[in-house]
BAFI-146371 format. One record per residue: x, y, z of N, C-alpha, C in turn. Coordinates in steps of 0.05 Angstrom, whole numbers, plus 5000, padded with zeros to 4 digits. Atoms other than C-alpha are relative to their C-alpha. Example, Ala and Ser with C-alpha at 12.3 -4.5 7.8 and 13.67 -1.06 7.14 Angstrom:
<rs>
501849765000524649105156501850245000/498449764999527349795143498550225014/
</rs>
This chain:
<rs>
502350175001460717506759498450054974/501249935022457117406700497450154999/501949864993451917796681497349814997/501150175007447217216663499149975037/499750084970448516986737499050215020/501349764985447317676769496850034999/503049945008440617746737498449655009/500250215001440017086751498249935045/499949964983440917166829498250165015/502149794990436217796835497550005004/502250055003431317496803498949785021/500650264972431416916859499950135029/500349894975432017366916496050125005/501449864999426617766892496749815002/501550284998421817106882499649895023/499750174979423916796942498550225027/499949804975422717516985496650075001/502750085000415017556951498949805012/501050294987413416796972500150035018/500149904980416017067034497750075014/502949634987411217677044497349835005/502850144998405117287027499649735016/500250214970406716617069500450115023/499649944978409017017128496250264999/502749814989402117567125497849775013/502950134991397716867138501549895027/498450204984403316557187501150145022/497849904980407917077225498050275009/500149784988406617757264500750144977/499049825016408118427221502650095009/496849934983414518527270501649764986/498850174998416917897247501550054966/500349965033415618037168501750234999/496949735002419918727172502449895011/497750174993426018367206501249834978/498150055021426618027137498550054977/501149895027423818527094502850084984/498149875025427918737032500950264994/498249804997433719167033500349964960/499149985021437119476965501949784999/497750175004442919016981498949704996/501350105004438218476971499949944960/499849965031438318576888502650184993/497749955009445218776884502049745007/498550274985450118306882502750085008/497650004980456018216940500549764995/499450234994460517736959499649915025/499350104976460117217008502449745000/498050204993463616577037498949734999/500650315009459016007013502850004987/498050165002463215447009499349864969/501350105015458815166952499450114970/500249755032458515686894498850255005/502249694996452716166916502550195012/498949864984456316746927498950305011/501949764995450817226942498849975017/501750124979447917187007497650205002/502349684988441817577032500850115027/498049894985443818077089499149805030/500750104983440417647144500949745005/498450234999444817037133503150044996/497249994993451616887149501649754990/499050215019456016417117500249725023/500550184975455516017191498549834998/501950174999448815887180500649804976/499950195017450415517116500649785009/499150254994453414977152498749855000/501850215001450314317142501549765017/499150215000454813947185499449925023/501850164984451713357231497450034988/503350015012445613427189499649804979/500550265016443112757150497950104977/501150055021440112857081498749774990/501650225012434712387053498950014974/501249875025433312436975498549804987/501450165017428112116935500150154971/499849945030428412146851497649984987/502150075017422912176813499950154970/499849895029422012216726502149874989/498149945029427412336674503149885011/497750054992434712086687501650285002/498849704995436412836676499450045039/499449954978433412866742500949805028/497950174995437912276761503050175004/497949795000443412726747500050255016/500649764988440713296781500249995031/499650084969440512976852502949885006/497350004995447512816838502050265004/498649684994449713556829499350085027/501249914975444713696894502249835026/499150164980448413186934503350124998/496649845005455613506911499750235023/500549754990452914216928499749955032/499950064968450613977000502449835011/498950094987455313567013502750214998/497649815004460714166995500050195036/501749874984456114517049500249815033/499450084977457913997111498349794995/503050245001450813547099502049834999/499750315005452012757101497449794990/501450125009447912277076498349905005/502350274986442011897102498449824984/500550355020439811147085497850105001/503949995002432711337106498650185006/501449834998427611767120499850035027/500649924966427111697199502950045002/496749964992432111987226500550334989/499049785021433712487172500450345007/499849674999435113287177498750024979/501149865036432613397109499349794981/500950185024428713027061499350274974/500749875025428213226990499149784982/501350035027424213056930500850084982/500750055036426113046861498649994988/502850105015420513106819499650104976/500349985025418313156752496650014999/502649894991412313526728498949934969/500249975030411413256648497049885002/501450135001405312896667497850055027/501149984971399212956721501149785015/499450194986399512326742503349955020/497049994991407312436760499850235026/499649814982406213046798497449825027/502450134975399612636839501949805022/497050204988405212106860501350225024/497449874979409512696895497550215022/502449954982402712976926499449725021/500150164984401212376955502649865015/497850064987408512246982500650255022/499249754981409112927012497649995028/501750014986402712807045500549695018/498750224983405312037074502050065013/497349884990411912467094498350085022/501349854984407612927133498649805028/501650174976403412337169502849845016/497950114981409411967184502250175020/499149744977412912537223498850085020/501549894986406612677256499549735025/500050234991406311937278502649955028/498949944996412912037297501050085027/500049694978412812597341498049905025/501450064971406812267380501249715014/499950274983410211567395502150195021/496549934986417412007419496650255032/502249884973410412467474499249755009/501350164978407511807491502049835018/496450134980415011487512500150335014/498849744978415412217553503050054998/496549885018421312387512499450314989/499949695011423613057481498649894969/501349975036419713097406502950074990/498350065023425513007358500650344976/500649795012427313657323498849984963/501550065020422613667260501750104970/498549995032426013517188498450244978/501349805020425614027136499549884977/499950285026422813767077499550234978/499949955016423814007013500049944969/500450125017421414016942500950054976/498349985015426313966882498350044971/500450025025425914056801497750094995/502149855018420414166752497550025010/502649924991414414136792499950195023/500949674991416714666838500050254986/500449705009418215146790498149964984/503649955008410814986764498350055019/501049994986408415056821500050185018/499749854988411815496866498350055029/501449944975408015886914498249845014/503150084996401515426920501949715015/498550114983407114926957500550085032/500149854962408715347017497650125004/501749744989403015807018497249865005/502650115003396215307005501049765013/499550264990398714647024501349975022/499250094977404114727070501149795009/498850274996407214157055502849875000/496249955005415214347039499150275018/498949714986419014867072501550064980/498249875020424014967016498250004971/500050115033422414956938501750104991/498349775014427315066896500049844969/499750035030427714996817501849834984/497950055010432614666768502050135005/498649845003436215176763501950165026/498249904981438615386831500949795021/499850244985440714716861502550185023/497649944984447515206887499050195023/501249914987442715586931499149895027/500950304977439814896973501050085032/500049874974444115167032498950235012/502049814996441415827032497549915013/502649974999434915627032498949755024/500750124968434415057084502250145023/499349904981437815517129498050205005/502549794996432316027117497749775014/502350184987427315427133500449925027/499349914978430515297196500050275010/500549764996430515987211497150145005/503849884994421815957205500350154973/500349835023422516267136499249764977/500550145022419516017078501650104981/497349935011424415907030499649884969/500450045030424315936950501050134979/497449815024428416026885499149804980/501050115033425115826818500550144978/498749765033429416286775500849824980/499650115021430816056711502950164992/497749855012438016226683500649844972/498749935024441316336621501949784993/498050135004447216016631500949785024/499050144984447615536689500149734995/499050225026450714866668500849825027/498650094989453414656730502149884995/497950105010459314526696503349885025/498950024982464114606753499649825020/500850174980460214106802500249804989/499450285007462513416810497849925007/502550144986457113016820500649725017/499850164972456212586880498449694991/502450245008453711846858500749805012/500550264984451811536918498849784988/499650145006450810916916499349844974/499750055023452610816845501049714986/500350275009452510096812504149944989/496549955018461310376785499649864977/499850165030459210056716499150204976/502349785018453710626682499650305016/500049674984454011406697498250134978/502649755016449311956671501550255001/498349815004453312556645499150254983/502549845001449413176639501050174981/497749875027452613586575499150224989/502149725012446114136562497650025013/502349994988440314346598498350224982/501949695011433814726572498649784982/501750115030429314596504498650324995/500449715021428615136452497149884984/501950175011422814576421497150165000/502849955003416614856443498249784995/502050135007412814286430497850025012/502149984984406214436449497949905023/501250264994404313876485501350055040/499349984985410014066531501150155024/499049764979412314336600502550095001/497950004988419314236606501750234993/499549815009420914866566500150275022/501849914973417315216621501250025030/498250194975420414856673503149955005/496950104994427814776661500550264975/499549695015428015416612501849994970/498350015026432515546548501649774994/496850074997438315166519502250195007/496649984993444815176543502249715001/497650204995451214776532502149965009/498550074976455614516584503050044984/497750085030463214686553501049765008/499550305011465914136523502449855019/497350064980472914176565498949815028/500650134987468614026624498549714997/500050295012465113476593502149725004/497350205004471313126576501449915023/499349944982474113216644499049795018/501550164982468312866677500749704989/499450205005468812346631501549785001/497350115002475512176630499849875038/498850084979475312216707498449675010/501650175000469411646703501449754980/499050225011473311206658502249895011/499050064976479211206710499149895020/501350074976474511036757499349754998/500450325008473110376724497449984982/502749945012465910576689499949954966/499950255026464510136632498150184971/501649945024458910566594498250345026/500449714991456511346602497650054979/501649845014450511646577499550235000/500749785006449912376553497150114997/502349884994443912766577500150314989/500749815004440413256555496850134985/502549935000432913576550499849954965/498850115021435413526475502350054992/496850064997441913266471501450024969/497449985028443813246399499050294988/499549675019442014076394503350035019/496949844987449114136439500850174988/498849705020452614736412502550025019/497849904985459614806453500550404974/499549655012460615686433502549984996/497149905011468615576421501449674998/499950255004468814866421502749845023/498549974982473714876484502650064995/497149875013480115146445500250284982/499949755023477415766409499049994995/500749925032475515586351497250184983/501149805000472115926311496549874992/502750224996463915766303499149934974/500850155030463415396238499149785002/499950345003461314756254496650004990/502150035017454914576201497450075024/503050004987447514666230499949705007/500150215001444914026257497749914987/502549975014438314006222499949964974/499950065026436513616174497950124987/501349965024432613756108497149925001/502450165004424913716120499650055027/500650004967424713906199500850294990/500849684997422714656213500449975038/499049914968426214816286498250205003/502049754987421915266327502150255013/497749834996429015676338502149824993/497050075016434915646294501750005022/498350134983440715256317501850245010/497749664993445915816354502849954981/497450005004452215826327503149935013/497650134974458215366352502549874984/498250175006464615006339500849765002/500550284994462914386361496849915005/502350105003456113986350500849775018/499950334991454013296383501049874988/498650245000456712926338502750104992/497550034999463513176337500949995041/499250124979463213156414500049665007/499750364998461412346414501750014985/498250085011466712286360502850075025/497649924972471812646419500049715018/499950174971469312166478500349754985/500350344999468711496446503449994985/497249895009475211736407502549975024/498450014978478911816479500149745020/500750284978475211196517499449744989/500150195020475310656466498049745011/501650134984472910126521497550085013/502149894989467610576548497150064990/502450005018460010496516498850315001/501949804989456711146507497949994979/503050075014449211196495498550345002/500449714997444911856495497850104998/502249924997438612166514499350315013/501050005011434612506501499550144970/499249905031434312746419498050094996/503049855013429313096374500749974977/499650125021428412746309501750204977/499549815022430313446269503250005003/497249974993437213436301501949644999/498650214998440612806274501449984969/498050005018445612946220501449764976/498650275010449012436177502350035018/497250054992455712586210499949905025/500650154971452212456279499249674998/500150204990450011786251503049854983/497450045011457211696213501649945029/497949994977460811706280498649785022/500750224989456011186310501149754980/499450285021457510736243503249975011/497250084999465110836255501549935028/500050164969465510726331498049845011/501550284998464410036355499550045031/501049924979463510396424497850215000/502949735006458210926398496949805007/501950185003452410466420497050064974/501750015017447710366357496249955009/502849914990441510476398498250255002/501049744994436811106383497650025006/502249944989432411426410497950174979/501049815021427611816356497750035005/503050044995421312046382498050104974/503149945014414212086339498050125010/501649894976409812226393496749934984/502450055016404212086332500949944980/499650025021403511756271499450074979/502749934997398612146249502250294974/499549725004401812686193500850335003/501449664989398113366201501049905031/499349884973399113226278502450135011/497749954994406713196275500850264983/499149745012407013796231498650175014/501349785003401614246240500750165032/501349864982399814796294500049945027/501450224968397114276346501949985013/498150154979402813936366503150194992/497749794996408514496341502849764995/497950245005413313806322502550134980/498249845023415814206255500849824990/499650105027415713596217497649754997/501250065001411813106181500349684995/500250405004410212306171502049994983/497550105023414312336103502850155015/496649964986420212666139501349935021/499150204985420512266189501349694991/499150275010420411626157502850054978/498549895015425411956106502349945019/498850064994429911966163500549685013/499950264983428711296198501149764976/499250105023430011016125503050084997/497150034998437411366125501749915024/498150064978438711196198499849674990/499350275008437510436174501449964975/498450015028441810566106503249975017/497449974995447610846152500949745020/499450184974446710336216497949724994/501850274994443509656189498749985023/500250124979444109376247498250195034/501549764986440809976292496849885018/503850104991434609876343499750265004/500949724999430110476347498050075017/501249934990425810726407499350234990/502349695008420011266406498150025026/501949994983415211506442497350204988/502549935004407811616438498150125014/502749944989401512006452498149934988/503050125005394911736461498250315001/502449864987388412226460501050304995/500149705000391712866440497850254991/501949735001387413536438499249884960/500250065035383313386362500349754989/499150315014386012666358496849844985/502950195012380212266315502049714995/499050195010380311496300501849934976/498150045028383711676239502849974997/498050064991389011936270501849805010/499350274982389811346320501049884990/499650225020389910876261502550044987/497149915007396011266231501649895012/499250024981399011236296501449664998/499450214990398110476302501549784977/499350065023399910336231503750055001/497449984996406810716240501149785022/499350254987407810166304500149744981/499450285013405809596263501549934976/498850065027409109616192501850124998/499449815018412010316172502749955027/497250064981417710236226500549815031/499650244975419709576280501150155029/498549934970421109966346500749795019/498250244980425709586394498350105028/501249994973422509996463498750194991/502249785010416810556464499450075025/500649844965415511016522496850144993/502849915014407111096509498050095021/501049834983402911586548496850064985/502749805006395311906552501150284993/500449704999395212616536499650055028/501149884971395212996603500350314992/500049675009394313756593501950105026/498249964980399914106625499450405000/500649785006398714816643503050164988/497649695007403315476615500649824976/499949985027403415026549498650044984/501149865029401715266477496649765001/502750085011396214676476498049995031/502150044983393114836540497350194997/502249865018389215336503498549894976/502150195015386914816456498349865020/502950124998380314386469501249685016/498750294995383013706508497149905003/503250215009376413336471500249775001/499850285008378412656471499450015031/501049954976374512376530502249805014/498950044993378712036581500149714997/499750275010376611316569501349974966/499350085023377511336498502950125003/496649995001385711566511500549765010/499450224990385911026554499249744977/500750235020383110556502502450004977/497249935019388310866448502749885012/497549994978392810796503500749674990/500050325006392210036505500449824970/499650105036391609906424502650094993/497450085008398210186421502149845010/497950264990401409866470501349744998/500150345013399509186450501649994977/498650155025401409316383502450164993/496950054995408009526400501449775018/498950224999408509006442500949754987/500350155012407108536387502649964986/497749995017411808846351502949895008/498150104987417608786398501249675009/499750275001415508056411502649874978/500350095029416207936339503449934996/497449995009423208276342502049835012/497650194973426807856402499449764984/500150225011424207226365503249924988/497949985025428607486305503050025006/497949964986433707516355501649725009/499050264992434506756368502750024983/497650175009441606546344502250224990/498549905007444107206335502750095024/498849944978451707396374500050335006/499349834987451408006417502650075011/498449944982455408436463499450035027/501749994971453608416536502050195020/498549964976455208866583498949945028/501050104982454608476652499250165024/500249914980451108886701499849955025/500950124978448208536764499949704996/501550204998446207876785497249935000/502950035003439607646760497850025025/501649914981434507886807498249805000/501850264994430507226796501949705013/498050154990436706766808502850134997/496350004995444506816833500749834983/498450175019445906266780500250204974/499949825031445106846722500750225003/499049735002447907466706498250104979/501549805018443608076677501750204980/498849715005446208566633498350144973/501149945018445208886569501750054974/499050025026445908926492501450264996/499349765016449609486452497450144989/503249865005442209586427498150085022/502449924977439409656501499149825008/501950224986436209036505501549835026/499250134979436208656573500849694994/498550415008439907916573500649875026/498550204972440707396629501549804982/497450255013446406856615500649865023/499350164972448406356659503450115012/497849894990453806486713502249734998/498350214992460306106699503050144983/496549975016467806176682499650004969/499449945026469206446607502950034995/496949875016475006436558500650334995/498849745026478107096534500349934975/499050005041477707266461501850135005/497149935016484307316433499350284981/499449925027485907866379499949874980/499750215032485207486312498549804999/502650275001480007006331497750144990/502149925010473107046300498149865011/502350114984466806896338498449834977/501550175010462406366312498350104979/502249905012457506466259497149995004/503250044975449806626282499149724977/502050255004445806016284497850054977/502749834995439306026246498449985021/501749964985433106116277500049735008/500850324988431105346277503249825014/497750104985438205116293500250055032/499549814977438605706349498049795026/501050094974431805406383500049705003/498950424990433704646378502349975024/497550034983439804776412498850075025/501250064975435504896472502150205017/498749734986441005436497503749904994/497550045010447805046472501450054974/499249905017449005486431502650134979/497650035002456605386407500449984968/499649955023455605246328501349764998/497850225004459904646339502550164996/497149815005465705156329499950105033/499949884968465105366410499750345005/498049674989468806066426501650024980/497649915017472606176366502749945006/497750144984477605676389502650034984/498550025010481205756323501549764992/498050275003484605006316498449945027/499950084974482404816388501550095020/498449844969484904966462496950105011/502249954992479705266506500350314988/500749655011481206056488501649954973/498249915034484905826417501950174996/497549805010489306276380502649854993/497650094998494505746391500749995023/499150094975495405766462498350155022/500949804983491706386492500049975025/499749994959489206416573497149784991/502250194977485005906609496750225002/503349965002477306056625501550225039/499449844984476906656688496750045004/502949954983470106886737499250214984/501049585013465507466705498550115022/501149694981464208096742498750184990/500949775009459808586741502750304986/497849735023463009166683502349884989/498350195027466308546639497550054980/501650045020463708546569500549634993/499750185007461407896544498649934979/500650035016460307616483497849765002/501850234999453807116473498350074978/501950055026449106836429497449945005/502750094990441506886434498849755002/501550215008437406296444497549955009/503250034990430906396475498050395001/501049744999426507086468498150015028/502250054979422707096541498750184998/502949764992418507746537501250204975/499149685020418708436489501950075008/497949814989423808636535502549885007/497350144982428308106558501049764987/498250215021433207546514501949855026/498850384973436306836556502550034970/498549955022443006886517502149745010/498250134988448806356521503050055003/498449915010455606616539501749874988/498350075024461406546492502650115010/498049934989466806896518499950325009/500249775000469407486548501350254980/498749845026471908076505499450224997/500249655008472708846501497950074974/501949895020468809276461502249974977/499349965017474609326405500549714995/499850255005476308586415496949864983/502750035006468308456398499550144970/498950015029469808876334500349964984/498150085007474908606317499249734983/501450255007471407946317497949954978/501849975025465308076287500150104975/499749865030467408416226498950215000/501349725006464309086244501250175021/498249714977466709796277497149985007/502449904985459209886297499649845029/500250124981458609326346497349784996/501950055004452509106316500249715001/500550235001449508416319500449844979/498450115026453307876275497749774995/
</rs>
């Protein structure tokens, strides 16, 4: 057992056995509290017969009790897609453990929470849900006494991720509102610990490890759309940004090896899964330690020139972008996209391997958080770089990837912010770079970070007012950009049926953006055909959405799929790519496209004259 893992294990017994002591002195008898007081074998580690990974039990459990089976699980998600991913590993782990699934909350053996703690307002959300859990059980319980029935045996409810291990004790011990908590970090524990809750034990493991990757666990993705998967590749943040928790909360880096990576992936592109996104707290520091064959750890820093890391990169044989060069390398048809980054960690060779695969989706993510100089460098906000080295890079990612859209994300009202700042801020939105989407927030002071010992002076209306002036004038911006989007051809990948009508299909761009198209039989592009040339603008919106060029589908001579004889027109399904051409901008967020045909990612290519994929 590793030693990472041991220390890892001790430290969760020993956590879990305190929370103990002090919920049972207000709750249980002192006979009851010695019965599962702490033995030495308790911080040593044994083996047991979890089925699930844990293989350390405490001496008062038996690998029996683990069983979860006839017991219905209920999980709610809340936050980050990491912890998307995370209730997929939880659902593996239990369901390894006997659990089954449950559609809903009545009914249930076990409800769990997911939750995410980056923000107050996020954590008030799972306060007020735990507290509607609580009434509706209680509701419950009195209709099953006034029918003169048996009371229903009462669900354990439990509360997952970053806001228990912020929280911890002041869950079971003040509120009273979970029976379990347990951390990122020990999702392989879950049986344990709702068997201790059954059992009348308060039950808790908010250890933080070294090395736990869940690499080994398949993840479980109920009911999963089979088109888009979330593929979890590094957990942690070495960042520090001062602003934030998640350091705190989900603990160091670590990177998932690469073998397993590949493994998952591969088994998801068998499976029929059209496009995969790579997660990670920050995803382009990955570091594989031998690169899954050895080798030896040479592979460059990822850090560019002008960004000051708050901890030097570790030493590895494989970086992010020689792992995306592997996967899109192996899955040619398969889109992959990737979140979340940290502007200092984006290499030329990482954006080289988006230019040269036309499956690397040319959508990034590059956060700012301010536009504001001094904020992104200095002290305050702990960023480790500044306005000119930012834009420095946002200037080579548009040298290497024309065609490129660029999301960010913003704070309003930070600790010190003046109108001066703001104005930076709103200036970088309006001119100094066109963001395609923007994820824009108040300041919320998060405790155990570096700026909770700064001054949070900005009064709460005026964040909210900031709040609003950027929004708008990012939205403006975005308007501006979908306009510029009339007549140009995309790639679509078709996800659903339009949630406003069954006559349209939803999906989305290679850049992210959302697209409805009408639902009807399409040609196949041929090999050797070339898609139409974009409209202009005024052409694009005359055409009123018939948007064919007078050339159609790249008919080549005529025929309906051209080439000289190709196939007939065929139905589209959700996880076909299809090719179309803008013709109406409906919102910042959403493009009315017309389709054109269907056509692989290399066929699409092929066509357009580019390996990126980018918009022709």
């Amino acid at each position: 057992m590793a030693a990472g893992s041991r220390f890892r294990a001790a430290a969760a017994w020993s956590s879990s056995l305190q929370s103990s002591r002090r919920a049972f002195s207000a709750r249980t008898p002192s006979r009851r509290r010695l019965e599962f007081a702490a033995s030495l074998r308790d911080f040593t580690p044994h083996e047991g017969t979890a089925d699930v990974g844990e293989t350390n039990l405490p001496p008062y459990l038996t690998s029996a009790q683990l069983d979860g089976a006839g017991r219905g699980v209920y999980m709610e998600t809340y936050g980050c897609q990491m912890n998307v991913a995370d209730t997929e590993v939880v659902r593996s782990v239990l369901q390894g453990a006997g659990y089954s699934h449950a559609a809903s909350l009545s009914g249930a053996d076990v409800v769990l929470l997911n939750t995410c703690a980056i923000r107050e307002n996020a954590e008030a959300k799972i306060w007020a849900r735990l507290r509607a859990i609580r009434a509706e059980r209680r509701k419950e319980a009195a209709g099953w006494r006034a029918r003169g029935g048996l009371r229903p045996t009462r669900p354990v409810v439990g509360l997952l991720g970053c806001m228990g291990e912020r929280l911890k004790g002041r869950l079971l011990e003040e509120d009273q509102l979970v029976d379990v908590v347990c951390g990122p970090d020990a999702y392989r524990a879950l049986p344990r610990l709702l068997a201790q809750a059954r059992g009348g034990q308060p039950a808790l493991d908010v250890a933080l490890s070294l090395d736990e990757t869940y690499a080994d666990v398949a993840p479980v993705r109920e009911g999963s759309d089979g088109i888009s998967a979330f593929v979890s590749i590094m957990r942690g943040c070495n960042n520090m940004c001062s602003y934030c928790i998640v350091p705190h909360t989900r603990g160091r880096e670590r990177s998932r090896p690469s073998s397993s990576i590949c493994a998952e992936v591969a088994q998801l592109a068998a499976q029929g899964y059209r496009e995969v996104t790579l997660l990670g707290q920050n995803v382009n520091s990955y570091a594989d330690g031998d690169g899954g064959d050895g080798g030896a750890l040479v592979a460059p820093s990822p850090t560019r020139d002008g960004f000051t890391p708050m901890v030097p990169p570790p030493k590895a044989s494989l970086r992010f972008a020689g792992l995306l060069d592997t996967l899109s390398a192996a899955h040619p048809e398969v889109r992959f996209r990737f979140t979340s980054p940290h502007p200092k960690d984006f290499p030329d060779q990482l954006l080289e391997v988006i230019r040269d695969r036309p499956n690397a989706c040319a959508s990034l993510h590059i956060p700012a958080q301010s536009g504001n100089a001094a904020r992104q460098g200095d002290c305050m906000t702990r960023r480790g770089y500044s306005r000119e080295t930012y834009m420095r890079l946002i200037e080579r990612v548009r040298e290497v990837l024309p065609g490129v859209a660029i999301s960010s994300d913003f704070i309003s009202g930070f600790c010190g912010e003046t109108e001066a700042d703001h104005a930076e801020t709103l200036s970088l939105l309006e001119a100094a770079v066109r963001f395609e989407r923007a994820f824009m927030f108040a300041y919320s002071l998060r405790e155990k970070t570096h700026a909770a010992a700064l001054s949070d002076d900005v009064p709460e209306p005026v964040k909210q007012r900031r709040l609003r002036e950027v929004i708008d004038t990012f939205n403006a911006g975005a308007r501006a950009s979908n306009e510029e989007e009339v007549g140009t051809v995309h790639h679509v990948l078709v996800e659903a049926l339009s949630k406003k009508s069954d006559a349209e299909w939803a999906g989305r761009t290679e850049h992210g953006k959302r697209v409805v198209l009408p639902r009807r039989p399409l040609p196949q592009l041929q090999f050797g055909e070339l898609l139409p040339p974009p409209l202009s603008r005024s052409v694009g919106a005359a055409a009123g959405g018939a948007a064919t060029g007078g050339g159609g589908v790249a008919r080549g001579g005529g025929g309906e799929a051209g080439g000289g004889g190709g196939c007939g027109v065929a139905d589209v399904a959700p996880g076909d790519y299809v090719a179309v051409r803008v013709t109406h901008a409906l919102s910042a967020n959403t493009l009315r496209a017309e389709p054109l045909a269907k056509c692989g990612i290399a066929r699409f290519a092929a066509a357009s004259g580019g390996a990126g994929g980018g918009a022709v």
